[in-house]
N, C-alpha and C positions, 0 to 999 in steps of 0.2 A: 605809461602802462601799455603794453602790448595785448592790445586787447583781441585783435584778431588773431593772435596765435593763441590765446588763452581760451577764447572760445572754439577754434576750430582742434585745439586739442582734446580739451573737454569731449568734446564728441567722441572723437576719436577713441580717447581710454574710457567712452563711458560703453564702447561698442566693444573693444578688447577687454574690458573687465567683467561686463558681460558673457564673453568668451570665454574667460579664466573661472568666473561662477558657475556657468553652467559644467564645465567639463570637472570641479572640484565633486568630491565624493558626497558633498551633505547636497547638491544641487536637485538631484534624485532620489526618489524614495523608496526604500527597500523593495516597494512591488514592483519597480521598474517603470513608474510615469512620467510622464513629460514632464521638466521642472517649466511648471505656469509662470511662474515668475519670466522665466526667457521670451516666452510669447509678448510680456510689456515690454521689455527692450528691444524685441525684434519689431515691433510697430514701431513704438518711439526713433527707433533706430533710421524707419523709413522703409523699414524690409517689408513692412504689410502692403507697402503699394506694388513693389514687384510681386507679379506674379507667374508662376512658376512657367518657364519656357520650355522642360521637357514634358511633362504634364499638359499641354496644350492641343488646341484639338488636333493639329496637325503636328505632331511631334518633329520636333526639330535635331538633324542629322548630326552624328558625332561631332564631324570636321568644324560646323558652323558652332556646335557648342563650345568649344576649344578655342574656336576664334574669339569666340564673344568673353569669354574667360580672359585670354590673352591681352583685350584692349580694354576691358575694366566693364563692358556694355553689360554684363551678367557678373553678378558677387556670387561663387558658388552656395558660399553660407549661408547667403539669403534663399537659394535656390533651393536649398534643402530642406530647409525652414518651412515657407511657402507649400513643398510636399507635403510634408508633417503635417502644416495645417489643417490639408485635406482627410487625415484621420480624423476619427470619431473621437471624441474628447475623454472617454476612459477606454481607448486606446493606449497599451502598454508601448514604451521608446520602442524597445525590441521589438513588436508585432507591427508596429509604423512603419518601423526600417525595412524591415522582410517586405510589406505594402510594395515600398517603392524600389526595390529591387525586382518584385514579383511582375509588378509595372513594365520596367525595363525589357524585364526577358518576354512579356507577349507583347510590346510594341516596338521592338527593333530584331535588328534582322542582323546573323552573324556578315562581316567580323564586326561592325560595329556597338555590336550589341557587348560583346565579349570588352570591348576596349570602355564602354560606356560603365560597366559593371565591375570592372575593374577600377576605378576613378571613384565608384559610390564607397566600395566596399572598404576599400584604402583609407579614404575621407570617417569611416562608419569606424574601422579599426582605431585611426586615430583617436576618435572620443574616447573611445572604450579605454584607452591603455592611458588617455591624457586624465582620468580619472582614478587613477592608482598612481599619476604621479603627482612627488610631495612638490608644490611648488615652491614651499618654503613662506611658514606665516609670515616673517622679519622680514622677509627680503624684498627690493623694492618693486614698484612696476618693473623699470626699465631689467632688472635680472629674472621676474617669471619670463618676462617677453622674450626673454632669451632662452629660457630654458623649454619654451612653446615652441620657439624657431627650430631649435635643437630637436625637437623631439618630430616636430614636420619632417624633417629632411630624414632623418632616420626609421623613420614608416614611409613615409608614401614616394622618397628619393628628393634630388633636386628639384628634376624638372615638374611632377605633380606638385611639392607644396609649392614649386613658385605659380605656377597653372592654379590654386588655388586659394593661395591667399597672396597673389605680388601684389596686387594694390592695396591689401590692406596694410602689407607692408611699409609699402608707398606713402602711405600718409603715416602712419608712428616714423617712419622716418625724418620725413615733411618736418613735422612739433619741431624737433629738436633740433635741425639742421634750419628752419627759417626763423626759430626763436635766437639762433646764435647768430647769426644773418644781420637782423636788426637792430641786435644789440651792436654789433660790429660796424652797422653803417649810421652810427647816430651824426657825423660829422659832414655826411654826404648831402649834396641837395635833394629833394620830396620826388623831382622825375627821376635823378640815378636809382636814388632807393624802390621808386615803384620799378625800373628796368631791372634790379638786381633781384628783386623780390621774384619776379615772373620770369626769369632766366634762369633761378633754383626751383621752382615749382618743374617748368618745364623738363631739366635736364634730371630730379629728382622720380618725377611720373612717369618720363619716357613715354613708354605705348600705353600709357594710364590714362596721359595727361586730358585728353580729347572726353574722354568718359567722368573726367574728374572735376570739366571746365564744368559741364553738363550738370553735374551735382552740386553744383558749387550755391551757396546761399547768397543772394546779393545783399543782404545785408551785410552778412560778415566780410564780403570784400569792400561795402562801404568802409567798415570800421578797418581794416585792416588800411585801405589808403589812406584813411587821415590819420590814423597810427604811423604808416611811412614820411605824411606830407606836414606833421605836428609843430616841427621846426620851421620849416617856410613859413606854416601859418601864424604861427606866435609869433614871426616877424613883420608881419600884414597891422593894416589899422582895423577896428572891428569891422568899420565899415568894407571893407576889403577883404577881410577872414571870411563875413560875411557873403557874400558875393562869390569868394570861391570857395566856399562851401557848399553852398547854391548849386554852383555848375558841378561838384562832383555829387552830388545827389541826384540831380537829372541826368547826366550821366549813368547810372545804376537804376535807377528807379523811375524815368523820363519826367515829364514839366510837371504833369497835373499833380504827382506823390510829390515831386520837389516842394511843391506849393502848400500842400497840404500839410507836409514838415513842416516846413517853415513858419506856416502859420501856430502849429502846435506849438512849436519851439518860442515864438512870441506872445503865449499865450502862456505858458509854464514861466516864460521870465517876468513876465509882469505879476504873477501871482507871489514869483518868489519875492519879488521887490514889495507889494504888499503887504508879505508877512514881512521882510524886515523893515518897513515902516512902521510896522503894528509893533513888534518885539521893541524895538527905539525908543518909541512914545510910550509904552508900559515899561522901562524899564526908567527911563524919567519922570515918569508918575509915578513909580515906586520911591527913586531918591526924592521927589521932592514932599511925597506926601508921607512919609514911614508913621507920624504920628494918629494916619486917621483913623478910626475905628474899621475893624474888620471887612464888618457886614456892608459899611459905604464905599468900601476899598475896592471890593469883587464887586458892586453895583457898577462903579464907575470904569472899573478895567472890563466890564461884560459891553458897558456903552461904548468904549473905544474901540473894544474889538468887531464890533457891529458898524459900524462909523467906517472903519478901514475895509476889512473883510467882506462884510455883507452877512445876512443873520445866518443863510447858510454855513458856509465857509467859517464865522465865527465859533455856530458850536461844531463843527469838525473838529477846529482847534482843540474846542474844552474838551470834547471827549479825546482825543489822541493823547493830549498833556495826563487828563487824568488815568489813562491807561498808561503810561510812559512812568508815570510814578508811583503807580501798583508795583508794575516792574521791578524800577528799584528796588523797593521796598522789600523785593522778596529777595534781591541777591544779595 
């Protein structure tokens, strides 16, 4: 299982299908409000912690916004976002937008001002017309995302939608180019495959890449190196798997988190080896006792499972089992 392209995808289309929801015609409601809904993804998203960089007390100069755009340092989407927040909550989209354009024109100074308002209003067009377009209910992610790309470059040109959305690019690119990747390198050793891994990321992010390391989750490049290293390690003794296990979690996460996994991880195995001690012994008390009355039957599988378990743990068990066969019962 490719787990770190399955999660870093997830992200990915959970932030572009949030893009494709909001900018869909039911996302807004006829008086023209902010779809609330966006606001949870734009947190979740991570966007609520950027905060808004032309909006700041010292507003920051076309050129350097452009820069920042360029190497992934500022998501415009987010940046827009972030503005919006700053309206008042029955603030109309429309009356928000005008806000930060009204913004623009008394804290900047021509030509800048003229090149910065240009770039909002382009970006503001785009929603407006990506809302009257049919994306198509059938059609998969990967063709709205195309028909999104399509419709970028034909409002705002090349160079602005790549100026605003290349790195979002960059990573829908990323899924699908490093999920074929690792499928293709299953035969490879765990360091070519980490070296091949981070030679498509880099050559894929380009002038992303530096803003993308920066974002990057260390969990999910834990999972993602022992996704690459699965094969080496399944040829290791446990005691060995082990150990370099170890060193790649200190590695991402340094000694003390190393330790602390580790100990978790030896704490979940022994519990799981209790319960299948406990499942064993109840399942041979059942073949050898089938003839005992009921009521002594659960008495003595409550004793065993208290005996292994612990009185805790035991009735966790009973109540899980007996919600687990509610369950069925109703499907």
């Amino acid at each position: 299982m490719n787990k770190k392209v399955i999660i870093f995808g997830a992200i990915v289309a959970v932030l572009v299908v949030g893009v494709i929801y909001l900018l869909m015609p039911s996302s807004s409601d006829k008086s023209g409000n902010r779809p609330p809904a966006f606001f949870e993804m734009f947190s979740r998203s991570g966007g609520e912690g950027q905060s808004s960089v032309v909006m700041a007390g010292s507003s920051i100069d076309y050129s350097e916004f452009v820069q920042k755009l360029k190497t992934g340092d500022v998501n415009f989407v987010w940046e827009v976002w972030a503005m919006r927040a700053k309206c008042a909550e029955e603030t109309s989209a429309q009356d928000c937008d005008a806000s930060i354009l009204s913004y623009i024109e008394k804290h900047y100074s021509s030509p800048e001002k003229e090149k910065m308002l240009s770039l909002f209003k382009k970006y503001f067009q785009y929603e407006a017309e990506m809302r009257d377009t049919d994306l198509g209910a059938n059609s998969s992610f990967n063709e709205k995302y195309d028909t999104m790309k399509k419709k970028r470059r034909d409002i705002l040109g090349k160079e602005d939608a790549e100026l605003i959305f290349g790195m979002e690019e960059a990573q829908v690119d990323f899924i699908g180019l490093s999920q074929r990747q690792i499928n293709a390198s299953k035969n490879l050793s765990g360091d070519e495959r980490v070296r091949q891994y981070e030679a498509l990321k880099k050559q894929t992010f380009g002038q992303y890449y530096d803003a993308e390391i920066k974002r990057e989750d260390k969990f999910q490049n834990y999972q993602t190196e022992l996704t690459l290293r699965e094969n080496d390690l399944a040829k290791l003794s446990d005691a060995d798997r082990a150990k370099r296990t170890q060193a790649i979690q200190e590695q991402y996460f340094g000694k003390d988190a190393a330790a602390a996994i580790a100990k978790a991880q030896e704490e979940e195995a022994a519990e799981q080896k209790k319960l299948a001690d406990f499942e064993q012994k109840q399942k041979d008390f059942l073949a050898q006792n089938a003839a005992m009355p009921a009521a002594e039957k659960a008495e003595k599988l409550k004793a065993i499972r208290i005996q292994i378990l612990g009185e805790e743990e035991a009735a966790a068990y009973e109540r899980r089992k007996a919600f687990e066969d509610a369950v069925s019962k109703i499907k």
